[in-house]
C-alpha positions as CSV (number, residue, x, y, z in Angstrom):
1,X,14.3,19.7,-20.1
2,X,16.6,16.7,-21.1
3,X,19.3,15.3,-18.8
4,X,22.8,15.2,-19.6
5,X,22.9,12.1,-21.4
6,X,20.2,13.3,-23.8
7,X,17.4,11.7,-22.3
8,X,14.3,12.8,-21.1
9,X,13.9,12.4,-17.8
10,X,11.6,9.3,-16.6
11,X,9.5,11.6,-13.9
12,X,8.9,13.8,-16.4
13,X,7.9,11.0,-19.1
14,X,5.2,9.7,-16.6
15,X,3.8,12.9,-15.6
16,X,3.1,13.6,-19.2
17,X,1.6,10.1,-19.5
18,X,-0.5,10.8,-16.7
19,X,-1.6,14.2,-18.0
20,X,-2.8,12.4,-21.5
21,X,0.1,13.9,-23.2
22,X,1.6,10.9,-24.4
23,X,0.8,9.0,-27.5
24,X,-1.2,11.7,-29.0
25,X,-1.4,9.9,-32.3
26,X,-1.8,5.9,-31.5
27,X,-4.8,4.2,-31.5
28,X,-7.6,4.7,-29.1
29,X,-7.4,0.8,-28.3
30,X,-4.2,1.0,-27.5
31,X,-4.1,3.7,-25.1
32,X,-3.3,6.8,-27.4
33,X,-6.1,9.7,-28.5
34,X,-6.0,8.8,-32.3
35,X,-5.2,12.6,-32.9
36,X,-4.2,13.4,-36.6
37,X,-1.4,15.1,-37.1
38,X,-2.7,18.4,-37.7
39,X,-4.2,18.3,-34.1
40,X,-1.0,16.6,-32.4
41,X,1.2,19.7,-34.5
42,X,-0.9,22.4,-33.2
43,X,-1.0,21.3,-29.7
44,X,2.4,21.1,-29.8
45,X,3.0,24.5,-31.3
46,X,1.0,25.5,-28.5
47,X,2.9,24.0,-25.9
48,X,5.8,25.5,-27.1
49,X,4.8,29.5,-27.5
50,X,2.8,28.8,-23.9
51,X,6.2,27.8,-22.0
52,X,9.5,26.5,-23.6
53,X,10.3,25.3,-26.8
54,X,12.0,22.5,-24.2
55,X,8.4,21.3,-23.6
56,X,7.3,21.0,-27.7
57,X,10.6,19.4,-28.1
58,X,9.6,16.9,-25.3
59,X,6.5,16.7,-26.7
60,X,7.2,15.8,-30.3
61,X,9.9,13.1,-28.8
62,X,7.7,11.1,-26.7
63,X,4.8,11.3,-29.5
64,X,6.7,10.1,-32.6
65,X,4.1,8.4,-35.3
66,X,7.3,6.9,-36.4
67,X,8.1,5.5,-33.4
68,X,4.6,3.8,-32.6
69,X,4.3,2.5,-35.9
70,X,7.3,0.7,-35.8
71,X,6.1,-1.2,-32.6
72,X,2.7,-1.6,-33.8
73,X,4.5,-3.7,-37.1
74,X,7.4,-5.5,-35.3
75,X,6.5,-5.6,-31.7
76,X,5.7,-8.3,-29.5
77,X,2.6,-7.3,-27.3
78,X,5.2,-7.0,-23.9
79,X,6.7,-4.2,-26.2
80,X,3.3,-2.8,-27.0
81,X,1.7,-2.9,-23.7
82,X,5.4,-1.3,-22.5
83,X,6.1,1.7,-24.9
84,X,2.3,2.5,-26.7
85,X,-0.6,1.8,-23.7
86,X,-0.6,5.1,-21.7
């Protein structure tokens, strides 16, 4: 699932964006479903015993609370509009 350097793979980033399977847990108004994490875990423990653990792993990676709340508190809106809007 991951290229050599580690990375997830930028055609596979925007084809889960597209399918609504990006920013699970951000905000509605910024583009995200405003899923708690008890709905973002299962759907990802789905996605894993449905194909590959490759794909939960994926999953949880581009979905990161952490992640978004970080850019949320210290981002500009360039940064916002780039990495949270789906």
């Amino acid at each position: 699932m991951q290229s050599d350097g580690g990375r997830i793979p930028q055609v596979l980033v925007g084809s889960m964006r597209e399918a609504g399977l990006v920013g699970m847990r951000g905000p509605l108004e910024q583009g995200g479903q405003d899923l708690c994490v008890t709905e973002t875990m299962r759907l990802l423990e789905s996605a894993t015993s449905l194909s590959s653990p490759s794909l939960g792993e994926a999953l949880a990676a581009l979905n990161s609370r952490a992640a978004v709340e970080a850019i949320e508190r210290c981002g500009d809106d360039r940064m916002r509009s780039k990495y949270i809007k789906g």
